[in-house]
C-alpha positions, 0 to 999 in steps of 0.5 A: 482538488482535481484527482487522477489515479482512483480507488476502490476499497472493499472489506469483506466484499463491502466498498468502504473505503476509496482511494485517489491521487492528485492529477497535477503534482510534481511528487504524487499525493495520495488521498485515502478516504471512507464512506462516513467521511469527506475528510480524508482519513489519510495524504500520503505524499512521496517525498523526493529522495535519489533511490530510495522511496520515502512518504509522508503519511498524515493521519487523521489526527494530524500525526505524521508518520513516515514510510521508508525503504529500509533496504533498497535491493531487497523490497524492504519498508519500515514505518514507525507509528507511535510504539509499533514498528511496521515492517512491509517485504516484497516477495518473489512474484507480486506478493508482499507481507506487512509485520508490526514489532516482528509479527506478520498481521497482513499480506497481499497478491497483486493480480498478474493480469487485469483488465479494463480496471487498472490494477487489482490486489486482494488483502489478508489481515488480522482482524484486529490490525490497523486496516487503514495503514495496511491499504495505505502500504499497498496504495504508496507501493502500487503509486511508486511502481505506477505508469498512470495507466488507467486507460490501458485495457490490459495491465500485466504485472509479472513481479519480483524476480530479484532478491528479497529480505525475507521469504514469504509465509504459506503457513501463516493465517490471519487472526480473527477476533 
């Protein structure tokens, strides 16, 4: 399987998870992988749709879960996996923020400038969240909005400048178990 885009994942400082896309596909597919495994924990493939954006996300035990634009001015996306509801919005700047059943338990800034390493995001989560469905989120957003520029030296991001579906929150801190 030839990979194009790739990944670095790291939790709390230690890289445990790596990330890629298929080279060659009409529609990207991205694989998402940790240190233990050679089977990916997660394909996220992006299905074809006119505006909106939609993925199919294959989990690790082979349910199938889909992720959706829920509005498309604003920087809205649901996902439903099993009883719980997934809501991601899209910020002003380049920050978005993850709520599951109406409670945030996540959220992430990308970094305006990077350079040499294609982009880089930092992520804040509830201890106790779904760690690999939140990367998966970040993962689809950044391959929807990629240019395949992994070569550039520098990549600048200014964000969002549009409207929003809901402000983000500078109070909210992430629960630690």
């Amino acid at each position: 399987m030839a990979f194009g885009d790739k990944y670095r994942i790291f939790i709390n400082g230690e890289q445990r998870y790596f990330a890629s896309t298929e080279l060659v596909s009409f529609l990207p597919k991205l694989y998402l992988f940790d240190n233990q495994h050679s089977r990916a924990k997660l394909i996220m493939r992006k299905k074809w749709s006119w505006f909106n954006t939609k993925y199919k996300i294959t989990l690790w035990d082979r349910d199938i879960i889909e992720f959706t634009a829920a509005a498309f001015w604003s920087i809205h996306y649901q996902c439903q996996d099993g009883g719980d509801l997934y809501d991601v919005y899209g910020h002003k700047g380049r920050k978005h923020s993850v709520y599951r059943n109406g409670v945030q338990i996540a959220w992430w800034d990308k970094e305006m400038v990077s350079w040499f390493d294609g982009d880089n995001y930092r992520v804040i989560a509830d201890d106790d969240s779904n760690y690999e469905l939140v990367m998966a989120f970040c993962l689809m957003l950044d391959n929807k909005d990629s240019s395949s520029d992994n070569g550039s030296t520098v990549t600048v991001d200014f964000g969002n400048i549009g409207p929003q579906a809901k402000e983000f929150d500078y109070a909210w801190r992430p629960k630690q178990s």
